[in-house]
VEXDOLO-545320 format. One line per field, with one value per atom (N, C-alpha, C, O, CB): residue number from 0; x, y, z; atom name. Coordinates in steps of 0.02 Angstrom, whole numbers, plus 50000, padded with zeros to 5 digits. Glycine has a CB too. Example, Ala and Ser with C-alpha at 12.3 -4.5 7.8 and 13.67 -1.06 7.14 Angstrom:
<pts>
pos = [0,0,0,0,0,1,1,1,1,1]
u = [50660,50615,50660,50712,50565,50642,50684,50645,50670,50704]
v = [49716,49775,49835,49834,49776,49888,49947,50002,50057,49970]
w = [50390,50390,50390,50423,50452,50354,50357,50394,50402,50286]
site = [N,CA,C,O,CB,N,CA,C,O,CB]
</pts>
This chain:
<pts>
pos = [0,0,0,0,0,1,1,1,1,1,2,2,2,2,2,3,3,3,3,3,4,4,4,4,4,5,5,5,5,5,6,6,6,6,6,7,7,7,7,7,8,8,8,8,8,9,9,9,9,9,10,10,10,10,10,11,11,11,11,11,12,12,12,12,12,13,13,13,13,13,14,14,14,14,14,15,15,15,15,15,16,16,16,16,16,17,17,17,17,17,18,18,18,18,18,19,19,19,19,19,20,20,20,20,20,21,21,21,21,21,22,22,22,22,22,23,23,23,23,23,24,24,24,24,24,25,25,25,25,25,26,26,26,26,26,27,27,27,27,27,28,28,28,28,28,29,29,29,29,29,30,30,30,30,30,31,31,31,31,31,32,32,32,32,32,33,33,33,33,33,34,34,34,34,34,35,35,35,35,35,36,36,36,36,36,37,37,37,37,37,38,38,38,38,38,39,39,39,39,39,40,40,40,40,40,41,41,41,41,41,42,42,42,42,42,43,43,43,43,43,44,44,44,44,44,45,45,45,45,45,46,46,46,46,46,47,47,47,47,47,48,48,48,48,48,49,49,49,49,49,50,50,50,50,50,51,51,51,51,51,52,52,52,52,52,53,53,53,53,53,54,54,54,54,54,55,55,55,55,55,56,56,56,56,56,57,57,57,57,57,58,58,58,58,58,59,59,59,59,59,60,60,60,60,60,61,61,61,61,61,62,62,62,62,62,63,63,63,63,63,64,64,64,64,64,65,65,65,65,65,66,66,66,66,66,67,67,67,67,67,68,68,68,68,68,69,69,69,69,69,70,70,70,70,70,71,71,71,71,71,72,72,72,72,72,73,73,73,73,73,74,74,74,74,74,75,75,75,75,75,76,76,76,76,76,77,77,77,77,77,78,78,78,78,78,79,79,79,79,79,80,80,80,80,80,81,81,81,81,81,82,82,82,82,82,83,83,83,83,83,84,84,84,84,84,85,85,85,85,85,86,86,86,86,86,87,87,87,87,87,88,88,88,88,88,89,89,89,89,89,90,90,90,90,90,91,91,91,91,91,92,92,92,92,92,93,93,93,93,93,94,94,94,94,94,95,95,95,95,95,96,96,96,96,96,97,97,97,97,97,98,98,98,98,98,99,99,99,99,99,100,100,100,100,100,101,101,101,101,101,102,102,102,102,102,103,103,103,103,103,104,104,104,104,104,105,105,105,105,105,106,106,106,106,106,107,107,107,107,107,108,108,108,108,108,109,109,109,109,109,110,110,110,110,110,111,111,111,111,111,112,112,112,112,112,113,113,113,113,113,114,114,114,114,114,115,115,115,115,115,116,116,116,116,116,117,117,117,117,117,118,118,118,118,118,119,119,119,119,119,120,120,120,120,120,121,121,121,121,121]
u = [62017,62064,62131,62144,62070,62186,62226,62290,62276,62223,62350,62404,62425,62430,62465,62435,62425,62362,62329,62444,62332,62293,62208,62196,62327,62169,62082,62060,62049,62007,62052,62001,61934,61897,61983,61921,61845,61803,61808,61825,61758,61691,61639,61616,61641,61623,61573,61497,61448,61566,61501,61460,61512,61493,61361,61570,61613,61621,61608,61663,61648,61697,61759,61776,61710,61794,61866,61897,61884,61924,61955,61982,62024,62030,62022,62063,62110,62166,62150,62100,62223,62268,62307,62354,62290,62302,62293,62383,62411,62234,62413,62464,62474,62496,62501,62450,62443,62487,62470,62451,62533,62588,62552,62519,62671,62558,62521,62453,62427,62520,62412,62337,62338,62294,62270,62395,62397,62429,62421,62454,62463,62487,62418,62427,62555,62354,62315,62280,62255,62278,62269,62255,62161,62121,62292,62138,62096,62073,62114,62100,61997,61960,62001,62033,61872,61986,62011,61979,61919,62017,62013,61983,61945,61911,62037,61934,61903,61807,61753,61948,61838,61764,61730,61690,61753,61756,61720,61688,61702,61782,61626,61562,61614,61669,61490,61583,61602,61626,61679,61528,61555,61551,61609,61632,61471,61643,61673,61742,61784,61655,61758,61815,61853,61906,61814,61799,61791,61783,61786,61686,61774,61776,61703,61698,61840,61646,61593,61570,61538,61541,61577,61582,61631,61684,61564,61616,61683,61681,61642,61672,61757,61784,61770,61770,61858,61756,61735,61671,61656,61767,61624,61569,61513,61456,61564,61547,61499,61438,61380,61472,61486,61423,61444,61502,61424,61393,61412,61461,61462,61328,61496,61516,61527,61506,61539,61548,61545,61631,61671,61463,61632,61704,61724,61783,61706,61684,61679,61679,61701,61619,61658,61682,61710,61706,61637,61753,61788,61871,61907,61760,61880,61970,62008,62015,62000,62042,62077,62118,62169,62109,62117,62172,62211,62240,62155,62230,62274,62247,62203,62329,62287,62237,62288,62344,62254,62250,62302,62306,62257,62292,62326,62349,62345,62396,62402,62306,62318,62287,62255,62308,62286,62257,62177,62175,62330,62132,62087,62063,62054,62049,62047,62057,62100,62078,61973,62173,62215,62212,62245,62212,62159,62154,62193,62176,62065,62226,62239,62162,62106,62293,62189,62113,62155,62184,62039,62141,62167,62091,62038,62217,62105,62044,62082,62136,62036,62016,62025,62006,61993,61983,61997,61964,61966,62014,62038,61913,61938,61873,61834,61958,61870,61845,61812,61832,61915,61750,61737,61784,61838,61667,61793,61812,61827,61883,61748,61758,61771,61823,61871,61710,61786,61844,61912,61941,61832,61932,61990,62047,62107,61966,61990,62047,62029,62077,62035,61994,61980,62067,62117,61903,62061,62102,62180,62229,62085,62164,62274,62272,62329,62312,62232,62245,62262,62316,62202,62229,62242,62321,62349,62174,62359,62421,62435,62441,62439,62446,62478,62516,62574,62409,62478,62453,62508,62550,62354,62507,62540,62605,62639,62506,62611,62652,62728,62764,62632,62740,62797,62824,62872,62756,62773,62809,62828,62855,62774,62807,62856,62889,62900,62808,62901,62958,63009,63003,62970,63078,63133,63167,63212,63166,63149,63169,63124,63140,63144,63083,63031,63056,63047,62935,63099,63123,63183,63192,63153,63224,63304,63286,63298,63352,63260,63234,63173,63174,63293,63114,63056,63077,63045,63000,63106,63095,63142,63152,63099,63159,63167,63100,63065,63225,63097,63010,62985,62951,62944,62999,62959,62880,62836,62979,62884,62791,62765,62723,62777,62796,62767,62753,62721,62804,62766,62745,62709,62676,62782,62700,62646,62581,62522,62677,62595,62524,62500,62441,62532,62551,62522,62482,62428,62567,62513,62482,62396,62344,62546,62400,62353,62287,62226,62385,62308,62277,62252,62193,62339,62302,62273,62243,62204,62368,62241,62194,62127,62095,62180,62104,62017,62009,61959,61990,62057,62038,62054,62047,62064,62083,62098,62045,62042,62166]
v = [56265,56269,56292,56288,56201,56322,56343,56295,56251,56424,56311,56275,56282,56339,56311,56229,56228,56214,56175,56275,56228,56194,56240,56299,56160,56194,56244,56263,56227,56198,56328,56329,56290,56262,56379,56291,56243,56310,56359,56159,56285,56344,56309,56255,56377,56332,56309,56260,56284,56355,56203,56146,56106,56051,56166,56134,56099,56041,56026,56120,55976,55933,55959,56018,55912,55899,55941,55954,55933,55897,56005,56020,55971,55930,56086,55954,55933,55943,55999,55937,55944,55970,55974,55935,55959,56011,56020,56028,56080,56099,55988,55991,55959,55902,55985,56017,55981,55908,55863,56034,55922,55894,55818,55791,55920,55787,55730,55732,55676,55744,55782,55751,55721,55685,55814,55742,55729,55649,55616,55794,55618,55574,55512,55452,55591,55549,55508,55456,55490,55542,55385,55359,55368,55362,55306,55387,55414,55354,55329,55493,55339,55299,55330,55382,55308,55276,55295,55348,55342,55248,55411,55475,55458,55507,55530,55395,55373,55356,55366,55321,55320,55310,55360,55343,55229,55426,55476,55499,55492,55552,55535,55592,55655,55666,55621,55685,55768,55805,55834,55815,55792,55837,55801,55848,55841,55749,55728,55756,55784,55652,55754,55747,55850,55879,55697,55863,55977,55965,56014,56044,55910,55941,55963,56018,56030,55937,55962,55903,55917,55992,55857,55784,55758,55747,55736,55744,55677,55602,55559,55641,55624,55557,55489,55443,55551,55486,55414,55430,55437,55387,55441,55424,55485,55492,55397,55526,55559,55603,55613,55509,55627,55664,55733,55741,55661,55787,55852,55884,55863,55907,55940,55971,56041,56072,55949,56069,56165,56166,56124,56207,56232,56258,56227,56227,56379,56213,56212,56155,56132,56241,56118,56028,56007,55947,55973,56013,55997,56006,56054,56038,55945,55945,55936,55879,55884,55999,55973,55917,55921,56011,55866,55815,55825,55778,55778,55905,55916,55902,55865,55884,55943,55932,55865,55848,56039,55842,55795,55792,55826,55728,55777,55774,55719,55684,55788,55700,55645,55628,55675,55603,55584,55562,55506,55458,55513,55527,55492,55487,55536,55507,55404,55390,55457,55496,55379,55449,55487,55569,55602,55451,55583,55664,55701,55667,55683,55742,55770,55790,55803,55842,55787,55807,55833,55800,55705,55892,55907,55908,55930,55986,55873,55848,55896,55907,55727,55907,55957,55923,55963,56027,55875,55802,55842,55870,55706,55835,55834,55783,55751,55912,55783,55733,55770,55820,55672,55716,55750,55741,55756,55737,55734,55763,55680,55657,55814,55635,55582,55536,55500,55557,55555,55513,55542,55522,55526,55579,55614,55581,55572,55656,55564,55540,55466,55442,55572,55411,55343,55342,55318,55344,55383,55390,55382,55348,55449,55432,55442,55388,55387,55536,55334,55277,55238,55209,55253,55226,55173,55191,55141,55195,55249,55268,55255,55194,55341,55284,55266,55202,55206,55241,55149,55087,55052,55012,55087,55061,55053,55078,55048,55056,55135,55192,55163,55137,55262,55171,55127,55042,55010,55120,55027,54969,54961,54915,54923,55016,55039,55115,55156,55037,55115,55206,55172,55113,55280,55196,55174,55205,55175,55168,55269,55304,55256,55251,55395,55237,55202,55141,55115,55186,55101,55026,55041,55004,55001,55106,55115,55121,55081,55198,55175,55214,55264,55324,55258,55219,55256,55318,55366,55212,55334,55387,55471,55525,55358,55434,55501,55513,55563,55483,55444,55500,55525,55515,55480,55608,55662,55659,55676,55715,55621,55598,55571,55598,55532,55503,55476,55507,55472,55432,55552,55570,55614,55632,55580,55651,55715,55652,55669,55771,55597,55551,55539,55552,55476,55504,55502,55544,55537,55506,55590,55679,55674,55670,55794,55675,55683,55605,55611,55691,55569,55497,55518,55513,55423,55540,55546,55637,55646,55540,55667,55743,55728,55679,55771,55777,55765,55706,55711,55709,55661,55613,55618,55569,55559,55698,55708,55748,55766,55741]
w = [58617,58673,58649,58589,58708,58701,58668,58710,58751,58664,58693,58705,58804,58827,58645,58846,58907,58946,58912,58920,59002,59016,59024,59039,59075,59009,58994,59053,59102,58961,59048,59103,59130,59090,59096,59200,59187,59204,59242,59254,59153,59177,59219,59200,59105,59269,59295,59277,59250,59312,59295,59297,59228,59207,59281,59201,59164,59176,59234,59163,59123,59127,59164,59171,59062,59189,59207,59143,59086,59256,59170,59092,59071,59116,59080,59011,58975,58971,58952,58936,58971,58953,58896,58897,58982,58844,58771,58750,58768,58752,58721,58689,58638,58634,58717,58570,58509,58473,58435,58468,58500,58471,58492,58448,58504,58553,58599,58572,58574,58686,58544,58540,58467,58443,58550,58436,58358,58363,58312,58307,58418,58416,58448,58457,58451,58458,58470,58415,58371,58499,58403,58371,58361,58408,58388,58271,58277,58215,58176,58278,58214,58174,58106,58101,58183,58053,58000,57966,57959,57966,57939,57912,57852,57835,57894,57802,57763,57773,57745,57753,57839,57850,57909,57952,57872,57899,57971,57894,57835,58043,57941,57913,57894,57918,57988,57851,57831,57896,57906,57801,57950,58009,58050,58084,58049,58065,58105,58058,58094,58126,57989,57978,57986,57994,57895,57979,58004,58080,58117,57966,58105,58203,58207,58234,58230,58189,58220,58260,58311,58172,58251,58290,58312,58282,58259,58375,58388,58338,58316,58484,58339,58285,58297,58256,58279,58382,58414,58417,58358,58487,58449,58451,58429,58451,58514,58378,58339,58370,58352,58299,58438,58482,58450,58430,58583,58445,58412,58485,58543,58384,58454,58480,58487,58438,58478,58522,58532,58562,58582,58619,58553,58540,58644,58664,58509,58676,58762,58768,58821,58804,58725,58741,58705,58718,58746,58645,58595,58611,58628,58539,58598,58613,58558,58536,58661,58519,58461,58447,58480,58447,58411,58367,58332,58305,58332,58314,58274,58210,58189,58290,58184,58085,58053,58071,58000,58009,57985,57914,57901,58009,57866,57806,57765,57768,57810,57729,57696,57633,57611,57733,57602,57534,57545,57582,57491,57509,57503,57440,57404,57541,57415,57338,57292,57250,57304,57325,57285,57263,57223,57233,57307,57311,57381,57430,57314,57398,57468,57504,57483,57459,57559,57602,57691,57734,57611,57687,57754,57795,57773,57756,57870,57907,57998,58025,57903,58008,58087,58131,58176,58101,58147,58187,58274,58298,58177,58300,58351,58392,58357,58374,58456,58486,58576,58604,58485,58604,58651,58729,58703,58653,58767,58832,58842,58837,58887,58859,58881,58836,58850,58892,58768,58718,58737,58787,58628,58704,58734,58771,58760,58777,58835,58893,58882,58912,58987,58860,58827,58798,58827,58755,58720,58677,58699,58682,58650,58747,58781,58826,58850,58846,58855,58896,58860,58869,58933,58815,58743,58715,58693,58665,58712,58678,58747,58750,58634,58816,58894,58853,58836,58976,58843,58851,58779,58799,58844,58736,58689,58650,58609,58669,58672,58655,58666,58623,58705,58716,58766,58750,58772,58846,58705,58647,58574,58543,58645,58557,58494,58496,58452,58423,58575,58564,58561,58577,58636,58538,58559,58608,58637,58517,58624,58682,58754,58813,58668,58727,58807,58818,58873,58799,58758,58745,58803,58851,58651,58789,58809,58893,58938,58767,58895,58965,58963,58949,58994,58984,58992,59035,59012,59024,59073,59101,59088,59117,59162,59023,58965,58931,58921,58897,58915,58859,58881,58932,58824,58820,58842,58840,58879,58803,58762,58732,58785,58821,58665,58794,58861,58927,58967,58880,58942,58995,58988,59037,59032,58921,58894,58885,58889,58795,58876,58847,58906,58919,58802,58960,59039,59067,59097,59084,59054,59102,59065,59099,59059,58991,58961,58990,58989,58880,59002,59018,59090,59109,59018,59125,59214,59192,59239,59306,59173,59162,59190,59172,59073,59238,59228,59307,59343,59120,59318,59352,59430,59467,59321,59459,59531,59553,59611,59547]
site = [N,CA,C,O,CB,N,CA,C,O,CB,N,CA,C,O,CB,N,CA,C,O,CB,N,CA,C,O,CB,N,CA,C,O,CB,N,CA,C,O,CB,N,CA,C,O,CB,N,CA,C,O,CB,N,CA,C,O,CB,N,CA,C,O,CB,N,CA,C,O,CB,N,CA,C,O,CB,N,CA,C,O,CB,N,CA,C,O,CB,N,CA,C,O,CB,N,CA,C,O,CB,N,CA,C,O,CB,N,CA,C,O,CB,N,CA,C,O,CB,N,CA,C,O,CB,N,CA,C,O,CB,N,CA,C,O,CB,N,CA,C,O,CB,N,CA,C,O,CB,N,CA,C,O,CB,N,CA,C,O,CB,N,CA,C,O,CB,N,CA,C,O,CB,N,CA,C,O,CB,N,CA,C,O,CB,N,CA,C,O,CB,N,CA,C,O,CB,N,CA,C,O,CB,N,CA,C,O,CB,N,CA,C,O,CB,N,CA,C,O,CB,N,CA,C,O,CB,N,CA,C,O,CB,N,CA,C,O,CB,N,CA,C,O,CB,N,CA,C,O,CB,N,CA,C,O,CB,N,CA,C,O,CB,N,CA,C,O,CB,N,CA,C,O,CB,N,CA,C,O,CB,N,CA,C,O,CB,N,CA,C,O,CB,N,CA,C,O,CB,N,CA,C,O,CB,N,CA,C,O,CB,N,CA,C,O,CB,N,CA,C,O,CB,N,CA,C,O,CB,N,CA,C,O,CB,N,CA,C,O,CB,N,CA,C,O,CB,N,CA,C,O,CB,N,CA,C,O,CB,N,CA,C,O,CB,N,CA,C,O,CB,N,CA,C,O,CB,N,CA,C,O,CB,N,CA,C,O,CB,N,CA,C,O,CB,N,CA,C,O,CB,N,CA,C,O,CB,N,CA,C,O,CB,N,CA,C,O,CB,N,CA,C,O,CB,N,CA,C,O,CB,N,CA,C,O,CB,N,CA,C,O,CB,N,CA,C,O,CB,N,CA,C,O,CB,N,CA,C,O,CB,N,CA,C,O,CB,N,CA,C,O,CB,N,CA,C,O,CB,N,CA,C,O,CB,N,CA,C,O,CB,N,CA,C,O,CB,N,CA,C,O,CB,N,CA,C,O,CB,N,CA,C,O,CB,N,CA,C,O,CB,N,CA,C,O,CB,N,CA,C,O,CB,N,CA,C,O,CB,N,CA,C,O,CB,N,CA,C,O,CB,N,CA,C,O,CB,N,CA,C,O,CB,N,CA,C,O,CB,N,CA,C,O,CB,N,CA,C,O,CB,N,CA,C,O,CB,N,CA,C,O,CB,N,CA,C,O,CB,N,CA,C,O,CB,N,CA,C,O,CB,N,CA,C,O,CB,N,CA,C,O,CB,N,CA,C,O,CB,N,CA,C,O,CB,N,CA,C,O,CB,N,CA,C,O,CB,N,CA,C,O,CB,N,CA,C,O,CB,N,CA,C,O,CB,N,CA,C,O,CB,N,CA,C,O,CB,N,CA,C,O,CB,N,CA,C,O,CB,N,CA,C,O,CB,N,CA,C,O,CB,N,CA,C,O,CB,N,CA,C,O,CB,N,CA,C,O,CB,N,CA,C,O,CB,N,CA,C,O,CB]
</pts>
C-alpha cells in the first residue's frame, strides 16, 4: 500500500488508511519471538495468517538488536489485525502522550490512531 488511503478492489476488505508514521507506532509482538516469515512481512505478526501484497498492511520497518546483532524487520500485519492493533493504541496512547495529558484535541498521532481504529468500520 502506499501513503493515503487504499483502494478497495472488489469483493475487498474495506481499505485502511496507511500512514506509516501511525502504523509504526502500532504495538507489535516482540520481534524476538516472530518466525523469519513474520519478521520479512510474509505473515501477520499477530496471528501468522500469510499474506499478499492486497491484504497486507505495512508496520513500518523497525530496527533493532537481537542477542546483540542488528536486525532490520518489515513486519507487517493482516487487515483485521490492523484495525484490533490501532484500538488497543486509541485506547492507551492518550495516557502516556503529553500532548493528550495537556489537550487531547491537539494530538496530531491521536487522531491519525483514531482515524486508523474507526477505518473499514462505515
Amino acid at each position: 500500500m502506499r501513503h493515503g488511503t487504499a483502494e478497495q478492489q472488489p469483493g475487498a476488505s474495506p481499505a485502511l488508511t496507511v500512514d506509516f508514521g501511525v502504523m509504526s507506532m502500532l504495538t507489535i509482538p516482540d520481534i524476538g519471538g516472530l518466525t523469519a516469515d513474520q519478521r520479512r512481512g510474509a505473515d501477520c505478526v499477530w496471528c501468522k495468517k500469510k499474506l499478499t501484497a492486497e491484504t497486507a498492511i505495512d508496520l513500518g520497518h523497525r530496527r533493532l538488536e537481537v542477542d546483540g546483532e542488528p536486525l532490520l524487520c518489515f513486519p507487517r500485519g493482516c487487515r483485521p489485525c490492523g484495525r484490533h492493533a490501532a484500538v488497543r493504541e486509541s485506547r492507551v496512547h492518550p495516557l502516556n502522550c503529553p500532548v493528550c495529558l495537556k489537550e487531547p484535541t491537539d494530538c496530531r498521532e491521536r487522531k491519525a490512531i483514531r482515524r486508523l481504529a474507526l477505518d473499514g468500520r462505515r
